[in-house]
N, C-alpha and C positions, 0 to 999 in steps of 0.2 A: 631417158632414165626417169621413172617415177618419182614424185617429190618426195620427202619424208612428212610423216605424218606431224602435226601439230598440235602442241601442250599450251593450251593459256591456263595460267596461275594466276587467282585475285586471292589482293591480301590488301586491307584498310591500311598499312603503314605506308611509309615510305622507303621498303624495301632497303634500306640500309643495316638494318642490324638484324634481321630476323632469321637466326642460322637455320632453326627448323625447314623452313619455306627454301633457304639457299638448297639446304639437303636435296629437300624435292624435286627441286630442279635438276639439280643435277643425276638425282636418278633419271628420271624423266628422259633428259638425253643422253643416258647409259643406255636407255631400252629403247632405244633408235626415235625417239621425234626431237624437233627443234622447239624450243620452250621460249614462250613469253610469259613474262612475267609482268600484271600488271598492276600496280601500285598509286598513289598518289604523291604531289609533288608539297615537299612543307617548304616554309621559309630559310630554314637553315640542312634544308638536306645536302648531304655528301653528293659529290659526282658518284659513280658507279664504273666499275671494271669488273664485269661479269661475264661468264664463256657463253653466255646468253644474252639473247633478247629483253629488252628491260621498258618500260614506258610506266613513265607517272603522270598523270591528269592533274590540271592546276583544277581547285575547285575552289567555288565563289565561297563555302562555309567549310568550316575548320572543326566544327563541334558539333554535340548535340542532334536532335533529331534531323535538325535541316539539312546538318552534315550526312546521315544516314543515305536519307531519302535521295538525296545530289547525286553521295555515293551510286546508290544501288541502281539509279536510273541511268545515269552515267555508263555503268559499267556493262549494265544490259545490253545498251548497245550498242557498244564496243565488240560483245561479246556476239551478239546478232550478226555482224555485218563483218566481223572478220574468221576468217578460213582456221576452222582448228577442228580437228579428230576427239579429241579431249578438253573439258576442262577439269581444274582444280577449283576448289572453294575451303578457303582456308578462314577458319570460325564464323560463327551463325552470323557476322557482319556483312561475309560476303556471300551466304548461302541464296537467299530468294533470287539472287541477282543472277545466280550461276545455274538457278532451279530451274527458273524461267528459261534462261537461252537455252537452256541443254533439253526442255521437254521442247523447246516450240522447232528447235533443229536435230531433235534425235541426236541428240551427242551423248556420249557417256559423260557421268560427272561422278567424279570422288571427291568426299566430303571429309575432309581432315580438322577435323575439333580439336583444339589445342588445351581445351576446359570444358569445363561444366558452366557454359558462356551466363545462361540465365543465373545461375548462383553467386556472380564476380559481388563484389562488395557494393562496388557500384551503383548496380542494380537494384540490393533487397531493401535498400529505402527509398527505392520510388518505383510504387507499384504501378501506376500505370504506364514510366515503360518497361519495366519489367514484362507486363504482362501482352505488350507490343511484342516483343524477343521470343515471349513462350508460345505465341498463337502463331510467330513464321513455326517456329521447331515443332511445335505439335500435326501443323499442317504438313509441313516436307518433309521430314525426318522418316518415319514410317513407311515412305514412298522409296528409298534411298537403297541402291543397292550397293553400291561399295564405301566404306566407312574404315576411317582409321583415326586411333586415339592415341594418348602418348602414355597410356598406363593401365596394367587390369585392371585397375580400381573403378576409374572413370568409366571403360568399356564395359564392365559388369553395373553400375549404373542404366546408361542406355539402353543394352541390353535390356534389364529388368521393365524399363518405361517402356520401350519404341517396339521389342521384340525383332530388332534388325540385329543381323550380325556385325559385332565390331572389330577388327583388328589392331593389335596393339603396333606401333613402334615408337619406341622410347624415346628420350631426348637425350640419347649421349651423343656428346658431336661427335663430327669425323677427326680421325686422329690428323693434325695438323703440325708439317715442318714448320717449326718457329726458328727463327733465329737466336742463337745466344742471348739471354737475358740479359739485358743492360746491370750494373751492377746498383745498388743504393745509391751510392753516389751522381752517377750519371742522370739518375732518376730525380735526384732534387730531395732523397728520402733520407731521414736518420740513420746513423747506422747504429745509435744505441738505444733504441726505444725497438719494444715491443709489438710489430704491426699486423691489424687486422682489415681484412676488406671483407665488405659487401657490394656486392656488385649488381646489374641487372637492369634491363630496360625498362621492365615494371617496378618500379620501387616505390608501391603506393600504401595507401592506409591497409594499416594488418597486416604489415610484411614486415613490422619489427626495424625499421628504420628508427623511429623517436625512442626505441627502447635503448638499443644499440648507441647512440649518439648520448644519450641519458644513464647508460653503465659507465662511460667514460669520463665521468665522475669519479667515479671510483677506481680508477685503472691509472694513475698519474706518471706508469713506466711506458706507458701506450699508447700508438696513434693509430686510428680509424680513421682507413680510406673509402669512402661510400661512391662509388663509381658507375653514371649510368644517368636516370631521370623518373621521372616517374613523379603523380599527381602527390605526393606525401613531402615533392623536392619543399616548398615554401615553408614548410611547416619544420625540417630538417635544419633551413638555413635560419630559421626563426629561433629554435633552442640551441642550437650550437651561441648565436649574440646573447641572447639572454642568461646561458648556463655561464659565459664567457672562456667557450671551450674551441675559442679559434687555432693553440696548439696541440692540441690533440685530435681535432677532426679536423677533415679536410676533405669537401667535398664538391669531388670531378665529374663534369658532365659526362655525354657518350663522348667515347671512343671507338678508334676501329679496333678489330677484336685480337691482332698482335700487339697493341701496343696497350689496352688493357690487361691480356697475358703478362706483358713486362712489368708490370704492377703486379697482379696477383702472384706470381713465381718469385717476388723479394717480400712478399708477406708471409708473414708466422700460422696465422688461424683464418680458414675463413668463413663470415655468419650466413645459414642459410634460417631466416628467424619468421617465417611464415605462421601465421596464428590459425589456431583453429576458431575461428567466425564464421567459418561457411565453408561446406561442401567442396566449393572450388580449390579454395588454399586447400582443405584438409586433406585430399589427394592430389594436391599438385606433387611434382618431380621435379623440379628448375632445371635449367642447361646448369645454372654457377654449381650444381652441386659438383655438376663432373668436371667443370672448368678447375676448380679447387681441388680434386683427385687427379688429374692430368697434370696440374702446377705441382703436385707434392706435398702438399700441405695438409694440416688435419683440420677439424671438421668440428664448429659448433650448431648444433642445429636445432628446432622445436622438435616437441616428439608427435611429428604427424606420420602416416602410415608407410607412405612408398618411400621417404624420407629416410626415416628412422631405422627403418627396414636396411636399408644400403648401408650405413652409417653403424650402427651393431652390429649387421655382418660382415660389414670388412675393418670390425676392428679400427674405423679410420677418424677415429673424433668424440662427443660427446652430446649424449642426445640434452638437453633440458627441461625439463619437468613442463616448465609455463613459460610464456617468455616475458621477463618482467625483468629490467636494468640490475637489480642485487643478483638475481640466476645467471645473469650474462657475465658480470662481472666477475663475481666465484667461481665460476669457470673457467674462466679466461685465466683469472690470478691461479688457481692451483695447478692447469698448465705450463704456465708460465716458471712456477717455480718447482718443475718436476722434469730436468732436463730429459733424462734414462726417458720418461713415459713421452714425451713430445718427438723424439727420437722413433719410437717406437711406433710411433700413432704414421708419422713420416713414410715410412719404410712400409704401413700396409696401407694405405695413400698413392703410394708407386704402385705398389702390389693390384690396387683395384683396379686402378686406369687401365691397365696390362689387360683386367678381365673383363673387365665393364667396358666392350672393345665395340666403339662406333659403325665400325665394317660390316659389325655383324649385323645391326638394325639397318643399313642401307643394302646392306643384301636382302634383307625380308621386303622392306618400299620396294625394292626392285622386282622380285617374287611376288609382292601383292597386286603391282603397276601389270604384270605381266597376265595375271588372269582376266582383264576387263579389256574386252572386244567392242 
């Protein structure tokens, strides 16, 4: 009996929370191969229980260029010397690494962008590596034949620069059996205060973390739960001592992604407060938006495009002008005391998750997976 064909997936994390990358996989072996997935190993990473293949590389550096470079050589030849029909390359981190083995072995490679990778915040104050990042993507990108993004917005971008075809698929997860929500209690939560999450594995500068933590000032029925990490965490745990707003925020690192659901499904509102500073936030789509529509809950959010777009049209939240602690707070407060409209916001919150339906965007990966020979 013939083997089945073979998926290797690189992704610079450590494959514990990244549902996107989980999706793929498991399209991947809907459409008949067996999937690796290959990741790196951090200091406090999660074990793994995946219907897949999984390996993380210990690497001597953790950051920065050194980290890159380790990476991508590392990964090379990994990707050289072991048997795969396909690979994956999941953002311009892992792209040259994936460029290389798949021209020097004829392999097919699909390039999945999760952003507008050179534009991240990160990046646009330090131009020379920035401009490291843009001479891989200027070089391979163009050469590229199958490509998928997570929004038209971003796809019409590349488009416009590369003149490669993009295809879209979104980031609503897959609808997921959760277990009965624990109730407040069980949870360690108030049952008479007001509570808001933000959540997210990126929770970095310009995502409206310091805003959020600095409205709750103003919010004294309220607690904010900020759940996840991200480069803006120190600076998070820095104003909460100083504002001396240790009971009203409280902030939890990662979780696995049921029992952050058991958090978000006993909160009242949740922030999705991404700034427009750059091209990347400004058409990003977060997974929390839909994690907050699948929990029931309505929706505060900045008024950026694919964002906002959802948000207006399913009726399920309120967009905010700028995202600056007074707009966060006035929002929140006149919510809060308009039960009939919180109610109402709820119910097309249910309404959206229903239509904003995960299956469907894993049946398109599956459709897209299916044309590349």
């Amino acid at each position: 009996m013939p083997s089945r064909r073979r998926a290797i997936v690189a992704v610079t994390n450590d494959l514990a929370t990244d549902n996107r990358v989980h999706r793929t996989c498991m399209a991947l072996q809907g459409s008949g191969y067996d999937v690796l997935l290959l990741g790196r190993r951090l200091g406090g990473s999660p074990d793994l229980d995946r219907p897949y293949a999984t390996r993380r590389m210990r690497l001597f550096f953790q950051r920065g260029p050194l980290f890159y470079a380790e990476f991508n050589a590392r990964c090379s030849l990994f990707l050289l010397f072991r048997r795969c029909e396909l690979i994956v390359a999941n953002d311009l981190d892992t792209l040259l690494a994936a460029y290389l083995a798949s021209r020097f072995r004829s392999v097919p490679l699909v390039y999945d962008t999760h952003e507008l990778f050179t534009e991240v915040p990160e990046l646009i104050g330090r131009p020379i590596a920035r401009g490291v990042w843009l001479r891989i993507e200027r070089w391979i990108f163009p050469r590229l034949r199958h490509v998928i993004t997570v929004n038209a917005s971003i796809a019409r971008i590349y488009r416009e620069k590369y003149g490669v075809e993009v295809g879209v698929v979104r980031n609503i997860p897959m609808p997921r059996v959760l277990d009965a929500a624990p109730s407040r209690k069980e949870l360690g939560l108030p049952l008479d205060r007001f509570i808001l999450i933000l959540q997210g594995a990126g929770i970095n500068v310009d995502r409206g973390g310091e805003e959020a933590v600095m409205a709750m000032e103003r919010l004294p029925g309220c607690l904010l739960l900020i759940v996840g990490g991200g480069d803006a965490w120190p600076e998070l745990e820095r104003l909460v001592r100083m504002l001396g707003l240790q009971e009203r925020v409280r902030l939890i690192g990662r979780l696995p992604y049921a029992r952050m659901m058991d958090l978000t499904r006993n909160a009242d509102l949740g922030l999705t407060l991404d700034k427009d500073t750059n091209p990347n936030y400004r058409y990003s789509l977060p997974n929390k938006l839909f994690d907050y529509l699948n929990a029931g809950i309505p929706i505060v959010c900045s008024d950026l495009p694919e964002v906002a777009r959802i948000v207006r049209g399913c009726d399920a939240g309120v967009v905010i002008p700028v995202v600056d602690p007074r707009e966060i707070a006035e929002a929140v407060e006149a919510l809060r005391r308009d039960p009939a409209r919180m109610e109402a916001l709820r119910a097309n919150a249910t309404f959206a998750a229903r239509k904003l339906d995960g299956g469907l965007e894993y049946a398109a990966l599956k459709d897209f997976l299916k044309g590349i020979g």
